[in-house]
C-alpha positions in Angstrom: 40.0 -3.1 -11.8 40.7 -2.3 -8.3 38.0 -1.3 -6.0 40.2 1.7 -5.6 40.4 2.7 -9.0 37.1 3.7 -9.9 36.6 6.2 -12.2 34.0 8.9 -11.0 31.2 8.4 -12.7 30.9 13.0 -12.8 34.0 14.1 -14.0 36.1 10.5 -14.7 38.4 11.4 -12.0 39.8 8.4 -9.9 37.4 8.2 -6.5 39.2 6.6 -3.9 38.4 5.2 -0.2 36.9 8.1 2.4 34.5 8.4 4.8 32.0 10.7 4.9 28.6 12.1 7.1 25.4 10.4 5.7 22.5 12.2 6.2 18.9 10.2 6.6 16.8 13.2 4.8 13.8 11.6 6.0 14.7 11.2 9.6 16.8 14.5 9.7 19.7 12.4 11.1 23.0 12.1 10.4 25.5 9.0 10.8 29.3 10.4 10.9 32.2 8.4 9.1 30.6 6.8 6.8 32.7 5.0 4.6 33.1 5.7 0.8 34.7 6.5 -2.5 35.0 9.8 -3.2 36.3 12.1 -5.7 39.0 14.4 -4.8 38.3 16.6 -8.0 34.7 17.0 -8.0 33.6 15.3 -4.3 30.9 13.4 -5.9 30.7 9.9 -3.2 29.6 6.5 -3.9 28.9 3.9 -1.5 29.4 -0.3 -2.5 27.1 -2.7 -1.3 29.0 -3.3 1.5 28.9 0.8 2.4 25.0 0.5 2.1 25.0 -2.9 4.9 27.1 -1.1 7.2 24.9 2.1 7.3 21.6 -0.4 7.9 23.4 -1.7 10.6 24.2 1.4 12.2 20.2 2.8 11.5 19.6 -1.0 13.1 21.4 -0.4 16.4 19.8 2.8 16.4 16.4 1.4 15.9 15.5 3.5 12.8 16.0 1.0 10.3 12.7 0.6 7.9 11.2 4.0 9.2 11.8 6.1 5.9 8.4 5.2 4.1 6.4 5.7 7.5 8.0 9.3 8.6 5.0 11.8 7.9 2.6 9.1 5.9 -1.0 9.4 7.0 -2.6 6.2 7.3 -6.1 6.4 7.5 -7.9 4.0 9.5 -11.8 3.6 10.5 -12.7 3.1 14.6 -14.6 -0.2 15.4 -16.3 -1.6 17.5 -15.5 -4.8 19.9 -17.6 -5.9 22.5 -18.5 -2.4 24.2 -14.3 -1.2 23.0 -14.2 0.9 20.4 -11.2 -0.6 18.4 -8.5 1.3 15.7 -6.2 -1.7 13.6 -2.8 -1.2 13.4 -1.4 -1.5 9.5 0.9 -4.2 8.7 3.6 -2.2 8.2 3.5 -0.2 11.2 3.0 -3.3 13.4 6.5 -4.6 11.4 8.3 -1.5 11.8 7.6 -1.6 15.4 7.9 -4.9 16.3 4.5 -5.0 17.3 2.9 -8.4 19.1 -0.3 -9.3 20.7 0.7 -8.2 24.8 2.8 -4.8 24.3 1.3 -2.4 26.5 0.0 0.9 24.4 0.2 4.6 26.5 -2.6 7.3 24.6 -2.3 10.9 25.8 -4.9 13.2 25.3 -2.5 16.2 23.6 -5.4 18.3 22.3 -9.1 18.2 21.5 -8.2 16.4 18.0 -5.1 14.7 19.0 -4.0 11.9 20.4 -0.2 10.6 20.8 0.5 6.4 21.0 3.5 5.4 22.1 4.7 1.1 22.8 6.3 0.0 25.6 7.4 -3.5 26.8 5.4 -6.7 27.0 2.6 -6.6 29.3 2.9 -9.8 31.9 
């Protein structure tokens, strides 16, 4: 069978090649013409494997590949102490989802009395 020959696994209607808008629920974002297969009975879509790599590229180039399972997790972590620094670690997978690495420079602003906003810039020289 035909990649274009699919039967629609909603209504058994032929899906055929289409692009499509995929929207990243967790993000809120949406990357436009997507391709697919889609149903021209019942619209249901389906992305192959090779429909999934090209939208991981596309989150990749817009650096929000790997984000889903951090958007709105709270990761509780205790303050330490080194030398006469107190110290917060950074979890594993936010240092990977960053690209994190001994060197990149770290901004804190003060927003409130009870919060604080980090962001990462480039590699401190």
């Amino acid at each position: 069978m035909k990649l274009e020959e699919i039967s629609c696994p909603e209504c058994s209607s032929i899906m055929r090649p289409a692009t499509t808008d995929h929207l990243i629920d967790d993000l809120d974002i949406t990357i436009h013409n997507v391709p697919c297969l889609k149903c021209s009975r019942c619209g249901n879509e389906l992305y192959t494997s090779d429909h999934v790599e090209l939208i991981q590229e596309k989150m990749k180039k817009l650096g929000i590949f790997g984000w889903g399972s951090l958007i709105g997790k709270e990761i509780e972590m205790t303050v330490t102490e080194s030398g006469r620094r107190l110290v917060i670690g950074i979890p594993k997978e936010v240092e990977r989802t960053f690209g994190l690495k001994p060197g990149v420079k770290a901004k804190i602003k003060v927003k409130g009395i009870d919060d604080l906003e980090v962001t990462f810039g480039e590699t401190a020289t």
